[in-house]
KETIPA-204749 format. One record per residue (C-alpha): x, y, z; residue in one letter. Coordinates in steps of 0.001 Angstrom, whole numbers. Layout:
+---------+---------+---------+--------+
|       u |       v |       w | residu |
+---------+---------+---------+--------+
|       X |       Y |       Z |      A |
...
+---------+---------+---------+--------+
This chain:
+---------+---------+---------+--------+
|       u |       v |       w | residu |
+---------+---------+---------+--------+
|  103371 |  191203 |   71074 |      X |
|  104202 |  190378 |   68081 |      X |
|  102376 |  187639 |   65610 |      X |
|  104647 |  184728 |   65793 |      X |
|  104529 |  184952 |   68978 |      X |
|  100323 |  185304 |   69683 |      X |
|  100320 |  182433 |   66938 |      X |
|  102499 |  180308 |   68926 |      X |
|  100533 |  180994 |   72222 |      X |
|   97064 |  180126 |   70046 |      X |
|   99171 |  176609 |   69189 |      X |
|  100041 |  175924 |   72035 |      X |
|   96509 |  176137 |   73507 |      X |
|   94558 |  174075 |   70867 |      X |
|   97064 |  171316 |   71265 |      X |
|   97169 |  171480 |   75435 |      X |
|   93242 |  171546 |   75046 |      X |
|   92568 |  169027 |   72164 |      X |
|   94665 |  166706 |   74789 |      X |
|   92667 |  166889 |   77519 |      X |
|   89391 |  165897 |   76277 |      X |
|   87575 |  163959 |   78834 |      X |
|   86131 |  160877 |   78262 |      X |
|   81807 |  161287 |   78329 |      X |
|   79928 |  159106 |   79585 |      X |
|   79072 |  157745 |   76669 |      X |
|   82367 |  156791 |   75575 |      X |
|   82631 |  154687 |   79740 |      X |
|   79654 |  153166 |   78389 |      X |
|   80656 |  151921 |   75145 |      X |
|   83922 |  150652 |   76795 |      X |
|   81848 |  148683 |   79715 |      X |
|   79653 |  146806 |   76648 |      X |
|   83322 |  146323 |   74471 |      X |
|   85152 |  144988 |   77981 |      X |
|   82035 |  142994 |   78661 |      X |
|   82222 |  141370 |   75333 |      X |
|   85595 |  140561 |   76432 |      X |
|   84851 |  138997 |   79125 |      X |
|   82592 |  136953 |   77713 |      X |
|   84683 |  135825 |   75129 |      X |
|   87565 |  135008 |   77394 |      X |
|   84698 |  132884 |   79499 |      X |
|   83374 |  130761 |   76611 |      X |
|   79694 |  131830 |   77278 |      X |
|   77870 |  131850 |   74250 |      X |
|   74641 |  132935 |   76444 |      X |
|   76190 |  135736 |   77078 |      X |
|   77224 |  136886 |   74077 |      X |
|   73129 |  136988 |   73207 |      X |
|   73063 |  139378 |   76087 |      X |
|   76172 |  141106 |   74778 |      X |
|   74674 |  141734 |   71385 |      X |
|   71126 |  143193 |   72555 |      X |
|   73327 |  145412 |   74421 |      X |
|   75244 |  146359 |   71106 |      X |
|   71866 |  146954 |   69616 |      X |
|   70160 |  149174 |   71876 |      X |
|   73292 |  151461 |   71927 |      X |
|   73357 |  151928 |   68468 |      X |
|   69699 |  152298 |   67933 |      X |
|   70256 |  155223 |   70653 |      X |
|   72618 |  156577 |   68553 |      X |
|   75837 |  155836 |   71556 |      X |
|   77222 |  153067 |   68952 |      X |
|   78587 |  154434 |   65130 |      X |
|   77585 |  152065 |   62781 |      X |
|   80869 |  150986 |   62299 |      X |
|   81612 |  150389 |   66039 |      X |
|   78457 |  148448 |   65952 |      X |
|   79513 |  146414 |   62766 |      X |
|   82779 |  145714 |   64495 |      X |
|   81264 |  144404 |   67993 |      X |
|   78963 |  142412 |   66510 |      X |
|   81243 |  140844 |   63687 |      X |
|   83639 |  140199 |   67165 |      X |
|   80499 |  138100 |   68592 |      X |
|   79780 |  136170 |   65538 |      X |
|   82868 |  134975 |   65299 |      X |
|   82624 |  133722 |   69064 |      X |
|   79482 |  132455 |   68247 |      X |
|   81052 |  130324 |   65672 |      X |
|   83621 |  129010 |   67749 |      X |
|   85996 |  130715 |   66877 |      X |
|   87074 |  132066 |   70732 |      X |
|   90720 |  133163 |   70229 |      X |
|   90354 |  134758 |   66860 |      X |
|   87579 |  136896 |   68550 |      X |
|   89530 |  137814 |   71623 |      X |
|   92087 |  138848 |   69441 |      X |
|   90363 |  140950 |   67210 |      X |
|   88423 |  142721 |   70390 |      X |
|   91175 |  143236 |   71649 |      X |
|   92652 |  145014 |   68640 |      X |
|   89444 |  146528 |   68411 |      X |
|   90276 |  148045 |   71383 |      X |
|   93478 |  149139 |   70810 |      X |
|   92170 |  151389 |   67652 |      X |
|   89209 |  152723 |   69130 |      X |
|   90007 |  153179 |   72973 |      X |
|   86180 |  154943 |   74135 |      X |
|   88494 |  155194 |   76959 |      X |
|   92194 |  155768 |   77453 |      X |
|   94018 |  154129 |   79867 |      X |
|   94165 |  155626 |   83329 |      X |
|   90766 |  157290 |   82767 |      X |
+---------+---------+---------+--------+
């Protein structure tokens, strides 16, 4: 064979197989606590969101939650906390657009 084509075959393989990564059960995890924060925005249940934010904290203090995943959950719950329901539906939901855990269909 000749080298362009083994390179080509090598290409082709990293890119099929960086593709079909699997989500871990980590990253089902961190989307239940994101969708549950979602839900309990969309609900108005500022109880909840206490519940919501413990949650936040033991992931990350297990190390399942970057700190910046962290920082954006729980800046998403303060800003429920303050009232401020549709801005922080909006921004979990973009949240969740930029860091799908989980891709749809998964």
């Amino acid at each position: 064979m000749k080298t362009a084509q083994i390179l080509s075959i090598l290409i082709t393989l990293v890119l099929v197989a960086s593709g079909c990564r699997r989500p871990t059960q980590e990253d089902r995890d961190n989307r239940r606590l994101l969708d549950a924060i979602l839900t309990t925005i969309t609900i108005k249940n500022a109880r909840l969101l206490d519940d919501n934010e413990q949650w936040a904290q033991s992931r990350h203090d297990a190390g399942q939650l970057t700190d910046g995943e962290f920082d954006s959950m729980t800046a998403i719950i303060a800003k429920a906390r303050r009232g401020d329901w549709s801005r922080a539906e909006a921004d979990g939901y973009a949240f969740r657009k930029k860091r799908p855990f989980v891709r749809e269909g998964q």
